[in-house]
N, C-alpha and C positions, 0 to 999 in steps of 0.2 A: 365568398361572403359579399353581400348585396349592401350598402351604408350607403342613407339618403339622411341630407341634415338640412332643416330649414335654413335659409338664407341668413337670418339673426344670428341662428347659433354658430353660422362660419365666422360669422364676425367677431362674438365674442374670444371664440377659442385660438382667432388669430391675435386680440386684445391680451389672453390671459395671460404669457411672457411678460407683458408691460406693466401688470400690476403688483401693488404692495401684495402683503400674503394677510391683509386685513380685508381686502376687496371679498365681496361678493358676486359670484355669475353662477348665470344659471343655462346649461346646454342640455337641446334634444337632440339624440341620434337616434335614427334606425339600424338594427344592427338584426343581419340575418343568423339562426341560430338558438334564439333566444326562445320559449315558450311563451313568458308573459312580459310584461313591465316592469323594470330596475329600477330604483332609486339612490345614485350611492352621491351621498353628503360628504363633501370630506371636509375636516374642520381646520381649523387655525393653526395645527400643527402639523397637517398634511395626511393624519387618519382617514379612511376610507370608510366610511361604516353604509356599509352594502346592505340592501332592505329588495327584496325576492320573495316573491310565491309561491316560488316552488323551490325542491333543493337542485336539479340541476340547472336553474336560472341562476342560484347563490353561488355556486362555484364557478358557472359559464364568468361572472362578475367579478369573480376575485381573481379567476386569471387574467382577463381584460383589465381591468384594473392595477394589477402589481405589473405589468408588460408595458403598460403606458407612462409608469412609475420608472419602471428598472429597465429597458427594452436591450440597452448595450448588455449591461449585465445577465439578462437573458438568454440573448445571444450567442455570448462566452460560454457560457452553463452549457448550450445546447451543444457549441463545438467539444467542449470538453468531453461534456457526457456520452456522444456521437465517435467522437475518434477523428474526429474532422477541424482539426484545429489548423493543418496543412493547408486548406484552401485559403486561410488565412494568411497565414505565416510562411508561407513554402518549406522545402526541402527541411528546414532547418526544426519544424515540426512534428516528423514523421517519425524520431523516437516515440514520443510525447503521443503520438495517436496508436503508434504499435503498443504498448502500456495501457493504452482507455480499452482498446478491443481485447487485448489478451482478458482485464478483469471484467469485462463487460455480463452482464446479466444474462443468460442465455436461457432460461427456465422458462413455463409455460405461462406466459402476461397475466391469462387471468386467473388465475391461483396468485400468482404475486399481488396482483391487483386486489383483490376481494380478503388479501390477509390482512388489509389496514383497515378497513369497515365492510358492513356486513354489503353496502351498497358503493367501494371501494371502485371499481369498475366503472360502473355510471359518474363518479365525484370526479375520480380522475379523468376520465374521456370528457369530461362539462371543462374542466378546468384548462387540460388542453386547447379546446375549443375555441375558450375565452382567450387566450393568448395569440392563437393565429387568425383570429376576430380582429385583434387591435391589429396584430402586424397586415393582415389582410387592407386595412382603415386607411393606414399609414404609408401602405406603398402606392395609393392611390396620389401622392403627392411625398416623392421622395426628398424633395428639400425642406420636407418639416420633420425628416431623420434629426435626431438627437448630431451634437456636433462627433465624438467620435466615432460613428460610422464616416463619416466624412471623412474624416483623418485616413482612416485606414481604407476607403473605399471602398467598403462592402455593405452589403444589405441583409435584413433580417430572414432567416430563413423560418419556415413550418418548426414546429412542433410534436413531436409523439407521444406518447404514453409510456416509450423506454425514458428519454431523458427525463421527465420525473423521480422515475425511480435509480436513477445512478448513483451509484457509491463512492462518487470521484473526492465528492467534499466533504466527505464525514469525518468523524472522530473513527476511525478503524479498528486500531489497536494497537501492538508496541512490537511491530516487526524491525522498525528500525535500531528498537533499543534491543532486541534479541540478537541481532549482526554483533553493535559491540561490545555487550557481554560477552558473546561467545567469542571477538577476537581478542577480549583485553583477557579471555581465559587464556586464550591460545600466546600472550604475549607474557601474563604474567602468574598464571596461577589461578587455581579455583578459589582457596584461601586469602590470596591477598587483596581478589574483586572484594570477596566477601568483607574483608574490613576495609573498606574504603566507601561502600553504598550502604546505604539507610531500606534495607527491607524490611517488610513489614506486610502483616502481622504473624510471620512467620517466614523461618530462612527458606531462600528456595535451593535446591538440588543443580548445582553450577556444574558437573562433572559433565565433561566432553565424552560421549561416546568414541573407543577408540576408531571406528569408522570414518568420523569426523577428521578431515584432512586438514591443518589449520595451515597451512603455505597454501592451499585454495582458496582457504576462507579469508586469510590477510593480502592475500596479492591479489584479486579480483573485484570489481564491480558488482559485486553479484546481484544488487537491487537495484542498478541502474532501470530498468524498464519499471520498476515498480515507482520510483523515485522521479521517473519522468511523466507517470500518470498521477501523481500527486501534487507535482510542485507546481505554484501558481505561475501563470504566463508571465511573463518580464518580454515587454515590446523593445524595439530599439529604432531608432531613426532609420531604416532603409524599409520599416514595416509603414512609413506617414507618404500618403502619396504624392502630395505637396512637397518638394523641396522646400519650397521657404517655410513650412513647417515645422520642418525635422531641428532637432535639436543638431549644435556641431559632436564632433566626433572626441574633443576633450574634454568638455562638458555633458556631453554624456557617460563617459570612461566616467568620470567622478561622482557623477551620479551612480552610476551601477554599483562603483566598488561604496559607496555608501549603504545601498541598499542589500550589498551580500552580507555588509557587515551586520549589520541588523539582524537580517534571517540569521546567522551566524549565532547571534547570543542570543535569540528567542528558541535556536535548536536547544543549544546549553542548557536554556533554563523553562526550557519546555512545560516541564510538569508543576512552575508555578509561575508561569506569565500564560500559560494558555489551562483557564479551569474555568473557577465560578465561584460564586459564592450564591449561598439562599439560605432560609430559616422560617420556621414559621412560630409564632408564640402566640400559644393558648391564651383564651380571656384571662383565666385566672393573673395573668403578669400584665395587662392592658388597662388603661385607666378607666376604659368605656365598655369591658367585659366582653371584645368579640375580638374570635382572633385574627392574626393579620399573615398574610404572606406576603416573603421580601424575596427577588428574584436578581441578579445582576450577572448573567453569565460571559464569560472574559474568553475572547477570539481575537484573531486578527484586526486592529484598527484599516481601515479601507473606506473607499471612497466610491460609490457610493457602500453603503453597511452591508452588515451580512444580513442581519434582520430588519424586517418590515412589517410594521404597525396594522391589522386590519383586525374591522369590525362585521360579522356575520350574522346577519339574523331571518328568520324565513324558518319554513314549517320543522320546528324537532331543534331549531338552532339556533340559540343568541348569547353567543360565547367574542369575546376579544382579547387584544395583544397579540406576541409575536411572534411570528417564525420566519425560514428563509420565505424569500417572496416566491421562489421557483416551486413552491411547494404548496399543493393546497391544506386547507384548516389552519388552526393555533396551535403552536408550539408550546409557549408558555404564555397563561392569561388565567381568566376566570369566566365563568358562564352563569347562569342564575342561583346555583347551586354552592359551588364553590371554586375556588381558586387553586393551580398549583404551576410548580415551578419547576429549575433542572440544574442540577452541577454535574460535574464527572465524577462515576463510580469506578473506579479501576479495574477493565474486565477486560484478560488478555481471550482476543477473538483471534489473532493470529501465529500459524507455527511455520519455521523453515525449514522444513526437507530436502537430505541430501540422497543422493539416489544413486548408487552402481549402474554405471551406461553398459549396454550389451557392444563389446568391442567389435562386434561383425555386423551391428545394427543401431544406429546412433540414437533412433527412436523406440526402443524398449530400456525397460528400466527392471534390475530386480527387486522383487517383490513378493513375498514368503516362497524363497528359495527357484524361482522362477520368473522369466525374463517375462515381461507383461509390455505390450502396446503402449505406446503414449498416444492420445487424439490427436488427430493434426487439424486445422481448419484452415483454409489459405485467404486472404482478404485482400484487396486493392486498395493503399489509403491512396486517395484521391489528392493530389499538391498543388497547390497555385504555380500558375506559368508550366506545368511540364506533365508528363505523363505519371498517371498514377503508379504508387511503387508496390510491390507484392510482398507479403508478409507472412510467414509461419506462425503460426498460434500453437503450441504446445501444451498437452494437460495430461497430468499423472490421476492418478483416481484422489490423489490428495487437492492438485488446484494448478493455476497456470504453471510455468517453466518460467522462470525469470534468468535464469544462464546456465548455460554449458559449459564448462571445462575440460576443451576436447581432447588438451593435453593427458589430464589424469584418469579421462573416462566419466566424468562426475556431471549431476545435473540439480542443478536445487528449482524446488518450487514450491510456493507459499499457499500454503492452506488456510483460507478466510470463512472463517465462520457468515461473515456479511456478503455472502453469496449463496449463502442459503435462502428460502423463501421469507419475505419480511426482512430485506437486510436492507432497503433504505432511508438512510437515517430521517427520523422525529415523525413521521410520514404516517404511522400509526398514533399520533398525537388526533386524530381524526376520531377517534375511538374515545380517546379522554375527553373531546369536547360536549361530547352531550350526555358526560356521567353526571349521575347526578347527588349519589352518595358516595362515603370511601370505599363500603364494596364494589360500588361498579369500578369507582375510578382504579381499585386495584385489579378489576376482571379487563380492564382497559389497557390498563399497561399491561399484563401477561403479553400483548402481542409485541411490545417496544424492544425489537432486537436491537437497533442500533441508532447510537451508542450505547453504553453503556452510562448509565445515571442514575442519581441521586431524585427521585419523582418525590416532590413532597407535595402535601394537599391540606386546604385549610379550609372547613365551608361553615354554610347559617346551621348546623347543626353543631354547633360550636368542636366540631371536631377539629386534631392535626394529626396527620400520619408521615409515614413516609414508607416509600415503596424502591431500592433499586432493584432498579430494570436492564437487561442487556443478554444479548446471547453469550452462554460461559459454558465453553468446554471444560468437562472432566478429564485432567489428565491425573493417571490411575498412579503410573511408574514414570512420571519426569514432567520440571516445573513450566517447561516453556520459556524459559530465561534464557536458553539458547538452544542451537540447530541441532536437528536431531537424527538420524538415516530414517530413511521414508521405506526401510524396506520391512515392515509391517509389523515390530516391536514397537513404537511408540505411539499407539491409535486414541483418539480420543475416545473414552464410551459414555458418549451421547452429549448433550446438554441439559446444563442445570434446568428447571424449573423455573421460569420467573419467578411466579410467586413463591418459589421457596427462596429464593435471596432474601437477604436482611431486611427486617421490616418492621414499622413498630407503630403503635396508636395510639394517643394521648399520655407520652409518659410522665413520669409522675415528676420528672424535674419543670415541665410546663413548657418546654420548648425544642425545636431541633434543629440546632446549625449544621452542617455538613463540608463547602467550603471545599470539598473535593480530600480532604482528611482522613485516614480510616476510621471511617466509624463500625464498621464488621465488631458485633460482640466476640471477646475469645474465643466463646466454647460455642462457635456457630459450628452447625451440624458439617457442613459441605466446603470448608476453606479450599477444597481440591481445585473449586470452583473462582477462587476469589485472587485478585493481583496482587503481587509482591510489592507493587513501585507508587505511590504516593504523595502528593504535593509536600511540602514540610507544614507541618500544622498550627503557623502564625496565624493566618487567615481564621482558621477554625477556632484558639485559642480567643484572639482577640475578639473575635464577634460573643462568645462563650461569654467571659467574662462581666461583659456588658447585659446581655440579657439575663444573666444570673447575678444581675448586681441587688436584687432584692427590690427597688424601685418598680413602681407601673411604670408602663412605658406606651408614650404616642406614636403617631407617625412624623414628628418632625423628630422624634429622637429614633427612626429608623432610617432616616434621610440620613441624619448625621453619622450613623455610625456604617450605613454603605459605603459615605466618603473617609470615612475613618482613618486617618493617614499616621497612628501611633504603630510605631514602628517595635516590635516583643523582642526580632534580635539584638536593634540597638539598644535595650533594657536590659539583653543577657551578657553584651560581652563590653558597652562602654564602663561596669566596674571594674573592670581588669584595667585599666588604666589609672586607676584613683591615687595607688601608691609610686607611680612609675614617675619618671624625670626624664626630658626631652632638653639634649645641646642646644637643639636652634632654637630661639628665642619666639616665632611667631609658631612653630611646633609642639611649644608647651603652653602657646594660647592659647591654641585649638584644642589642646590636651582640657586643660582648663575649662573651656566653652562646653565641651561636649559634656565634664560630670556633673555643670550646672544646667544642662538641659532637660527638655521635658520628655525627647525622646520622638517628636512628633515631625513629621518630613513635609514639615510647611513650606510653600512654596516660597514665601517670601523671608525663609528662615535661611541666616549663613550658617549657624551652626548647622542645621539641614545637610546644606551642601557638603560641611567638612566630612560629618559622620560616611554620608552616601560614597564618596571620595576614600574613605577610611576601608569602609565593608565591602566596597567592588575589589581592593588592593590585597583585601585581608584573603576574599576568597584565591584570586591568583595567586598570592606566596604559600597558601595553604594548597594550593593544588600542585604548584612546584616542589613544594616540600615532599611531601607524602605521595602523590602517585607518579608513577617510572614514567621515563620520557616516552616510552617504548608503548606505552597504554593513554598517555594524553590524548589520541586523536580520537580514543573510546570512551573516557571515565570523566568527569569534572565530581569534584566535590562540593555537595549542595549544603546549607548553610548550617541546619540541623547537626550534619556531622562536623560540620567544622568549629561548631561550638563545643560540643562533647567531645573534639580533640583539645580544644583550647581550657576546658574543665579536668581535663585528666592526662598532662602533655607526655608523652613518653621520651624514649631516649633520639626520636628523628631531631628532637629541638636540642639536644644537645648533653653533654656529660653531666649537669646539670638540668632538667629540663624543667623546673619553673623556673629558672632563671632564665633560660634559654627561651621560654616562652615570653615572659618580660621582654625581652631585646626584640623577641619577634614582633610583638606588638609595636613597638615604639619605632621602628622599622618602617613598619606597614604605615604606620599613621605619617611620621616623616613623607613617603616615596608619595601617600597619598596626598597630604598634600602641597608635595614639588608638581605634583598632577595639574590640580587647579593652580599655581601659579603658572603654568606655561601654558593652563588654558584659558584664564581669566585675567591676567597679570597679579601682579605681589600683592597688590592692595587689597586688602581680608573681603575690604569691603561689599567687592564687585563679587565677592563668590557667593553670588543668591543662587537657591538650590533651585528655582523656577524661574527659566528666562530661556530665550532663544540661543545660547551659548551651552546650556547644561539640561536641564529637565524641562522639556517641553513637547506639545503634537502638533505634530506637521501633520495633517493627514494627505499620504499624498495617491495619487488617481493612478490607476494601472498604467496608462500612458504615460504619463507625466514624465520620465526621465528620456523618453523619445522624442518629444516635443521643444518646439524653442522657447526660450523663457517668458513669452507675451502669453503664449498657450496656456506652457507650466501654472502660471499667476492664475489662469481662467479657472483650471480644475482642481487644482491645492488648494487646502483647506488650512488656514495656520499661519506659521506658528502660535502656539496660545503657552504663556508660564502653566507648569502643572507641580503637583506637590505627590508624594507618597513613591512608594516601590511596589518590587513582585511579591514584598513579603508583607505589607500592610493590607486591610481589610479593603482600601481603598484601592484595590489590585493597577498601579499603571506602569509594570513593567520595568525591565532590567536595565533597559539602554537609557540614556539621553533621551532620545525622541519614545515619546510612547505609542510604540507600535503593536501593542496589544491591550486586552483588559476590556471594560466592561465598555462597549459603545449604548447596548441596549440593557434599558431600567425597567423593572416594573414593582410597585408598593400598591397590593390592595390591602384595606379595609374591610372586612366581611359583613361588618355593618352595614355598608352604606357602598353600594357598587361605584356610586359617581364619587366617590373619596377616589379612587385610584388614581395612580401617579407615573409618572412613565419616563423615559427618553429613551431617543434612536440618533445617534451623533450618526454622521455630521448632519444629516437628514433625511427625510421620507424619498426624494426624487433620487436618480442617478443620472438625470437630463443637467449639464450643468446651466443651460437656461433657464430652468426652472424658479420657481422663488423657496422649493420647499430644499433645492441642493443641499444648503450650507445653513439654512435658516436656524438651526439648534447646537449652532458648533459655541458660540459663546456660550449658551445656556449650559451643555456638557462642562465647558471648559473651567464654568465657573460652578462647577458641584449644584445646578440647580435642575429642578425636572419640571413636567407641564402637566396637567389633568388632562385624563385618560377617559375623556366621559363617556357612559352607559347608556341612562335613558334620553327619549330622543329628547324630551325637553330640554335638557340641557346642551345637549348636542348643536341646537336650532340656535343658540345663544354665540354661537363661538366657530359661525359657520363661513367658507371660506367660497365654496360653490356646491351648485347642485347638479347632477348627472344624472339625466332620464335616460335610459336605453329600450328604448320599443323594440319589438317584433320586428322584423322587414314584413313577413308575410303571415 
């Protein structure tokens, strides 16, 4: 790439660092690549709304554009999705890229490429373009790299058309939770899983094949390589090249073991600290008769986000809102037409097969009654400082090899439906953006393999639908809840139909919350098709109730009940304490406080804190109680069940068992809070449920626990008091630190496009020089959003700079 810039505009874009995020500038580039003339605006919250001629000039810009944005983050993405995380990281890597290559996309690019739009091909080769455009700009003066390249000493690499479409960061499916089903069967029983998890909307079929070796399946790693292509990078001070960088070595020990504990309880509580919420409501319930859609989908908190803000317009396109930045189009936004949005729909895409190894040939496997070939492929991951290392790649006709058991003869490997054609995740969102009614927009999602989700849509034709989407194997003869023999008795036949999944149009109750809950009709034709495992349905209930309060409703009373921090479990079980008596005297305070409370997980609420304190305690002696030590490492009991054990107590709580459930109560609430005093001290007073000691976000930067604490300060984002849990509508998660939940908002209006309402915590940039870093971390912190504007008049109002991109040639 050729990039020539007036003498002014160096000037300015060496200025732009120094300025408030109210300033306006204005830069020319020449940028070779390009067909005609760019103009991208971006406005006071760091929005990009990109204005192009053509369509591959509008994507050449949205890559350039979010790369200039997110470039570290790019980076990462590209090592990930590449298998080349090792030239980074050395040696200690080289699982972590043998796992990217084993599931790597190996299918014909342009079939995969042209299954997200009809001009799919051309969008994503523009938008590549646009990304090694900027990186091309930027190596032209390596010390105006963002600071963590620096850190780590490395530089921005090219681009291809594979890392787009990689499947490293999707929502996949529930292989991990099919391991411990099938060892907590292998540990305790088919029956006793069965009473202990909450399936739904119907039981699944838990029985182990006797084939199934369970000393294989409980003594082995067997997902380790799958598990090391997943899990996000964790740097460590020998990765900062700077010595006086590097964080010390017990200070970072205490960082990490903070941070596993985290991932730790967001594994636990997986299926309701990582979801969503959305809803759309018909005029008919609106004060102003048009309907509205509400969007807040709930991921990892991170720094910079996962999502990023951009605006498209140019011949066939003028659609905005969110998606990852590594991705070209909207994810979730609205275009002229109408609006729509995404939760998770629970659509098990993954199965694990176990396979008979040929004892005279370690790479056949049987398979209906004869030993069959495995692929082999051989690959050199490439490692910083040393010689690259060679690798086996393994594949049964089912999917990679993820381990051998060369003791028993045994081989498992994981069959991913998201390696079929169309399987990287939202990337057919490209398709939804220039629907323009609910039928296109449902002939749009038919292509939406992955994830699985909840597609609602609200548009000026006063319509709301909802559509899930996701690729769903039929399995005929076995649920998928655990590991199966791959020797040719349990095959999937075929997959569902998108548009025959669940689906519905203006129904007659006037609204659709979803919130990641089952909402599957009973008597759906194809349950063969649909997942057993589902968030507990607080979220869904509480938003429910609100919209069916019989009231019109605005967009400030959709703001509020986004942030909604009423909490439906602590309504179900703080009556079980009404009649009960507490010895310690500040233990039947709290006893007290909590059945005069309102229930709401305010931040600056102490009762708040006793309750939250009360229900994290409740869940541990209920998981002690009820499931065998022998299966703890597999099962937790999620809140749902643990009320409908605390509704109907049996003989676990004693010879006796509502009495025995009494004691248990009063117990839990005591041990709860001996908690907060030894974490706040005795005085009631200091136990505010939102504060840097208890409920709060840190949001902290992938480096960050590598670095020295002048660094740490530079890229951390935090702490800010925050209020609510994983089970209120206001989703911020299980732990202390809220390290999941909703960073990215969006509220339109169908009325009035420039009504829409937005946030992207902690900010638009991942440059922490930047102004747009951190610029919206209070505004998150404090439950507030920013306008989302549309047409450009307004846009021009609220403008931050302007970015012309010429032709080179």
């Amino acid at each position: 790439m050729i990039l020539r810039s007036a003498p002014f505009s160096i000037c300015l874009l060496l200025l732009l660092s120094s300025l408030p995020v109210s300033a306006q500038t204005r830069q020319t580039l020449e940028v070779e690549g390009l067909q005609q003339s760019v103009e991208i605006l971006k406005d006071h919250w760091g929005i990009p709304h990109i204005y192009a001629e053509t369509e591959h000039d509008l994507f050449f810009a949205q890559g350039y554009s979010a790369a200039r944005d997110r470039l570290f983050q790019f980076e990462i993405w590209r090592a990930r999705a590449t298998g080349t995380t090792a030239e980074i990281l050395g040696s200690k890597a080289v699982e972590r890229d043998h796992g990217a290559r084993l599931f790597k996309f190996r299918g014909a690019m342009g079939e995969e490429l042209q299954h997200y739009h009809p001009n799919g091909e051309d969008i994503i080769g523009a938008f590549v373009h646009g990304v090694n455009a900027f990186i091309d700009q930027i190596m032209k003066n390596p010390e105006d790299l963002p600071l963590p390249f620096k850190l780590l000493g490395i530089e921005p690499k090219h681009w291809t058309e594979e890392v787009v479409i990689s499947r490293h960061q999707g929502l996949l499916g529930n292989i991990g939770l099919e391991m411990d089903v099938g060892r907590a069967v292998c540990a305790i029983g088919e029956e006793q899983v069965r009473g202990l998890q909450y399936f739904h909307p119907r039981e699944p079929d838990l029985s182990l094949d006797p084939m199934i070796d369970c000393d294989s399946l409980l003594q082995n790693d067997i997902l380790r390589l799958y598990n090391a292509y997943r899990r996000d990078i964790r740097f460590e001070p020998e990765d900062i090249v700077l010595a006086s960088a590097r964080n010390d070595l017990p200070a970072y020990e205490e960082l990490a073991a903070a941070l596993e504990l985290e991932s730790e309880l967001v594994k636990r509580f997986d299926l309701d600290d990582i979801g969503s919420n959305n809803w759309v409501v018909s005029g008919d319930l609106t004060q102003d008769g048009w309907p509205m859609m509400i969007n807040d989908p709930h991921r990892a908190q991170s720094s910079p986000s996962l999502r990023y803000w951009t605006h498209l317009v140019g011949p066939g396109w003028n659609v905005i809102g969110g998606g990852e930045p590594t991705i070209p189009g909207i994810s979730i936004g609205h275009n002229e037409f109408g609006a729509w949005g995404l939760t998770v729909f629970n659509t098990d895409g993954e199965d694990l097969y176990v396979y008979e190894i040929n004892p005279d040939n370690p790479d056949e496997y049987r398979y209906n009654g004869r030993w069959e070939p495995m692929s082999i492929i051989e690959e050199g991951i490439p490692v910083r400082g040393q010689e690259p290392e060679l690798v086996q790649l393994k594949y049964t006709r089912h999917g990679p090899v993820v381990f051998e058991d060369t003791e028993k003869n045994l081989a498992y490997a994981v069959r991913p439906a998201w390696m079929e054609f169309g399987g990287a995740p939202y990337l057919a969102s490209l398709r939804m953006d220039q629907a323009r009614t609910w039928e296109e927009f449902r002939d749009a999602a038919n292509y939406s393999n992955i994830p699985g989700e909840n597609m609602i849509w609200a548009d000026r034709k006063r319509n709301i639908g909802w559509q899930a989407v996701g690729i769903a194997p039929i399995r005929r003869n076995f649920s998928g809840m655990v590991p199966v023999p791959g020797d040719g008795r349990y095959e999937w036949d075929g997959y569902l139909p998108i548009k025959a999944k669940p689906n519905d149009l203006n129904p007659e109750l006037g609204f659709i919350e979803t919130s990641n809950s089952n909402y599957t009709p009973p008597d759906f034709e194809f349950l063969d098709a649909i997942g057993y495992t589902w968030t507990d349905p607080y979220r869904w209930a509480r938003g429910s109730e609100v919209l069916a309060s019989g009231r019109k409703l605005n967009m400030s009373d959709m703001i509020a009940l986004q942030h909604d921090y009423l909490s439906i479990p602590a309504r179900s079980v703080v009556p079980f304490l009404k009649d009960l008596q507490a010895d310690d005297p500040q233990v039947e305070q709290a006893r007290r406080m909590l059945l005069d409370w309102d229930f709401v997980l305010d931040r600056d609420s102490v009762t708040a804190g006793i309750y939250v304190a009360f229900e994290r305690q409740l869940l541990d002696n209920i998981n002690d109680l009820k499931v065998p030590s022998e299966a703890q490492d597999f099962l937790s009991i999620g809140m749902k069940k643990a009320i409908d054990m605390l509704l109907a107590p049996d003989g676990d709580f004693g010879r006796d068992p509502l009495s025995g459930r009494d004691s248990f109560l009063v117990r839990t609430l005591t041990e709860g809070v001996e908690i907060l005093r030894e974490k706040l001290g005795p005085n009631m007073e200091n136990w505010v449920y939102g504060q840097a000691d208890y409920k709060h976000a840190l949001i902290r930067h992938p480096l960050s626990s590598a670095v020295s604490e002048d660094l740490r300060a530079q890229l951390d984002i935090g702490p800010a008091p925050r209020g609510g849990n994983s089970f209120t509508l206001g989703n911020t998660g299980s732990g202390d630190n809220q390290t999941s939940g909703a960073s990215f908002r969006i509220f339109v209006d169908t009325r009035d496009w420039d009504n829409t309402l937005g946030m992207n915590a902690p900010g638009q940039s991942g440059n922490p020089d930047s102004p747009f870093y951190a610029n919206l971390f209070d505004l998150w912190a404090n439950d507030q959003v920013f306008p989302a504007f549309y047409s450009r008049a307004k846009i021009e109002t609220v403008l931050f700079e302007t970015l012309q991109l010429n032709p080179a040639n």
